[in-house]
N, C-alpha and C positions, 0 to 999 in steps of 0.2 A: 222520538215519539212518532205513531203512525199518524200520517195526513189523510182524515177523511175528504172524500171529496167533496166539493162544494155543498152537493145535493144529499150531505148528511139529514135524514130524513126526521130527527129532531127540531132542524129550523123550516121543517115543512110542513106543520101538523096547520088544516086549516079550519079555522072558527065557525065556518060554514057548513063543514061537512069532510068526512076523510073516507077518499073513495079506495077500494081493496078488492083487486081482480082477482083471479081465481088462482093465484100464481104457487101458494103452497098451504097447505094443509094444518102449517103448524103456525101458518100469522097469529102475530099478540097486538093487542092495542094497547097501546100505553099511554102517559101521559106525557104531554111534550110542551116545553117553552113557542110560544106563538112566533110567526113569523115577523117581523121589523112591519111590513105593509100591513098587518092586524094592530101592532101599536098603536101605529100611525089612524088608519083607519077601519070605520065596519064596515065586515063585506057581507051583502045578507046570502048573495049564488055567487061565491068565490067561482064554482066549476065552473058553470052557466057563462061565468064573464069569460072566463080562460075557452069554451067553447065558443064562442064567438070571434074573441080576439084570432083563436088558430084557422078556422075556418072560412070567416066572413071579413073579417078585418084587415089585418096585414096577408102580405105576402106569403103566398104560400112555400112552407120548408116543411122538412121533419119534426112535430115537438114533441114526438112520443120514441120509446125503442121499438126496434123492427122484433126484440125477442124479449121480450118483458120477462119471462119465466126464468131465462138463462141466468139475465140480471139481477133477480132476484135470488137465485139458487146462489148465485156466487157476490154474495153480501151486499147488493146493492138496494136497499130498502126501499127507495122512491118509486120503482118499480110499481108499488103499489098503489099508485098515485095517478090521476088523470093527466093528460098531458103533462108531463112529471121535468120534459126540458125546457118549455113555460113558463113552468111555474119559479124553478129554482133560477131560469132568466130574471125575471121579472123582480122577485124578493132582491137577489145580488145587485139588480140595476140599481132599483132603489137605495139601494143600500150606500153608493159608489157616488152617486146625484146626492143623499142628503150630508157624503162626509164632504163631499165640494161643495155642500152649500148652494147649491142648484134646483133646490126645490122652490118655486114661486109663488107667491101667493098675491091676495089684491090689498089694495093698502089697508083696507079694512079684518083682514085675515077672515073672508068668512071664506074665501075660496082657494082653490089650492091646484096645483098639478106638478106632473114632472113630464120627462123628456124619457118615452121607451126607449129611444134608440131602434126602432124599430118603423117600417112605413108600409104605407099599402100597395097594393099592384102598381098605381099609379103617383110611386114613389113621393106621398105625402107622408112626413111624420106624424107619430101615433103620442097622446100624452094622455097619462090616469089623470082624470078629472077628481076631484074631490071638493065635498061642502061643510060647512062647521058641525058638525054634530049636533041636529036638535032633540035627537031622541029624550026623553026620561032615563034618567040611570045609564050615559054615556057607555060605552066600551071602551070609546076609543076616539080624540080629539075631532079628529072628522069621519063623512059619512062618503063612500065610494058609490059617486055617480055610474061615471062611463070611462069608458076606454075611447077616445075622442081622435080623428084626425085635424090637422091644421084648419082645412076650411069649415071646422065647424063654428054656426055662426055665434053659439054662448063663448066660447072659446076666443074667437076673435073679439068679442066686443067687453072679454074678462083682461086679456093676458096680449093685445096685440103687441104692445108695449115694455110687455115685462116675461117676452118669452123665454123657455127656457131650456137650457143648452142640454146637450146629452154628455152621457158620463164619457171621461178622459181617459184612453190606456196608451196614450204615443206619446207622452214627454221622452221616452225614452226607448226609440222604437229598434236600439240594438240589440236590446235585451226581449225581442221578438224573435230575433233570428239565431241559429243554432253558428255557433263560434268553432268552426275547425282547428284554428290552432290551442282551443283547449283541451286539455285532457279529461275524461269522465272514468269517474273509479266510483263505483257501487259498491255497496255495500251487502253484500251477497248475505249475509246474517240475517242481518233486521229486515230483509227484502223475506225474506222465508217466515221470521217467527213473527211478524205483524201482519205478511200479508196470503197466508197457505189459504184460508177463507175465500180469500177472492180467484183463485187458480182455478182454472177449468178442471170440471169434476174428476175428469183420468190421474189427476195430478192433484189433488188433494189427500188422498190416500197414500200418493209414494212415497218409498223409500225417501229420507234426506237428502241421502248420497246421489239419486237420481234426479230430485228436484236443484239442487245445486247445480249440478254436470248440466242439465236442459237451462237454467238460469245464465251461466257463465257463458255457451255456447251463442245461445240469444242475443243475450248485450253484446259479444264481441262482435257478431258479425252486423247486429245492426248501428254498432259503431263505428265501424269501417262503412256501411252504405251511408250513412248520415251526414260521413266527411265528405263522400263524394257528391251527395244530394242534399245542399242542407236545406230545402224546403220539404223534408221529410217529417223531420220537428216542427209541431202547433203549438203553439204558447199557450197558456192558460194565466187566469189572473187568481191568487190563493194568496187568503190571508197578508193583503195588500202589496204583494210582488209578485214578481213574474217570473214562470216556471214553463218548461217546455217538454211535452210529453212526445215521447217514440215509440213506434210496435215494438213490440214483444212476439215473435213467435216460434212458440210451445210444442204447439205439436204439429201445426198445418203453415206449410211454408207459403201459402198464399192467401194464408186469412189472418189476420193478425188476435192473438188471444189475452193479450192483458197491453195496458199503454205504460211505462215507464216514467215516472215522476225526475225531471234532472233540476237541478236548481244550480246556479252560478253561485259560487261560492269567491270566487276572485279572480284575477284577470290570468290564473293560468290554469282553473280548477272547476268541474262540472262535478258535482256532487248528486247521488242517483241511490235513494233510500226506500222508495215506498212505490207500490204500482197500483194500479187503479183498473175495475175493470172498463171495457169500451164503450158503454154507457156512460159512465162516468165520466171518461174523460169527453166526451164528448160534451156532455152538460157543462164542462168546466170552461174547455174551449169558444163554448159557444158565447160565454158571458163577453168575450172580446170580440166577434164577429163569426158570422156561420163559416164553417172550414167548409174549403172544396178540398177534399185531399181525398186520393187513393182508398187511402187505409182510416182513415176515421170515419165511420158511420153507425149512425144512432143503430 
């Protein structure tokens, strides 16, 4: 079965507004299941907050693609979305904080936060604030305050007590790093008939025989550099384990064009089924910490 990436743009549709750049001609809007953070609570400027948070709030990084358009041409839907590696951050955090029970509230449960994982220039932590829902005809349990750092004084005088921790990806931090003594065998098949859509456009059109031939040549050689480098592999955290994605490259031997999806399969076995494009993996990566690496850039 193909692995969407995180930033399947069905668990991104927002309640507030769904922003759509100019990126093709043939966008549809559909209808989409709400993100877990809209369950949870209502956001009245979902955007407006994610504009703040990227800008003014935390530390400044990349939350958007450098080429939205490409993104989009090669099946990456969020693309269409306002700071779009934000947003699928933030839903996944949450997401991570309430299966560990990490979400905190005050004994009276009118108030609520979590732990971004995320802090500001002057590296204080950032946490969603949230209040009970007073509206008339609720949406949604609670009502989304602010995106709040540590010394803020509602903050401290809610939660000094009962703060709360950010989400967990290091009980098992071997399974971050790329294992040379195992072997990786793809699946050159299912890598072609699930994922031709996301192939850079020269290569969507080709022959089989040619997309195989550049497929095979790619993995072998970027698995021979990955044994001699293995901080060439980023982990990503998907569907609660851990998976490490590698260039791919296609057709420009110094740009990388699609990332590699490997998963650990047992202690002699890398299993490597599905690719993702470099947007994507990026959004995926970033859910475990910003990558400084060569080759991965929004």
């Amino acid at each position: 079965m193909e692995q969407p990436a995180l930033t399947n743009p069905d668990a991104l549709h927002s309640q507030a507004s769904s922003h759509h750049t100019a990126t093709s001609a043939t966008t549809t809007t559909t209808t989409t299941p709400k993100m877990e953070l809209f369950v949870f609570a209502q956001f009245l400027k979902f955007e407006e907050n994610l504009l703040h948070m990227a800008n003014k709030l935390t530390y400044r990084e990349p939350w958007e693609y450098s080429n939205p358009q490409r993104e989009y041409e090669n099946g990456n839907n969020t693309a269409s979305f306002a700071y779009p590696i934000l947003r699928n951050y933030l839903e996944h955090t949450f997401r991570k904080v309430k299966a560990e029970g990490k979400i905190a509230y005050t004994e009276d449960n009118n108030f609520a936060c979590f732990n971004t994982g995320l802090v500001t220039p002057n590296l204080e932590d950032i946490f969603g604030f949230f209040e009970l829902n007073k509206f008339p005809n609720p949406k949604a349990p609670y009502f989304f305050k602010a995106f709040i750092k540590k010394s803020d004084i509602e903050f401290l005088r809610l939660f000094s007590y009962n703060q709360p921790e950010c989400a967990n990806y290091f009980d098992r931090p071997d399974l971050l790093l790329f294992n040379p003594r195992l072997e990786l065998i793809p699946d050159i098949d299912h890598i072609i008939q699930d994922n031709k859509y996301r192939m850079p456009s020269p290569l969507k059109t080709a022959p089989e025989r040619e997309l195989r031939t550049r497929l095979i040549g790619a993995i072998d050689e970027i698995a021979k550099r990955v044994k001699i480098n293995y901080q060439i592999a980023i982990p990503q955290f998907y569907d609660n384990k851990f998976q490490l994605l590698i260039p791919l490259y296609l057709l420009d031997d110094n740009a990388p064009d699609m990332a590699l999806v490997v998963e650990r399969i047992n202690d002699k076995t890398y299993s490597a089924r599905t690719c993702l494009t470099i947007g994507m993996a990026y959004n995926n990566a970033r859910l475990i910490a910003r990558p400084h690496s060569e080759w991965l850039r929004p």
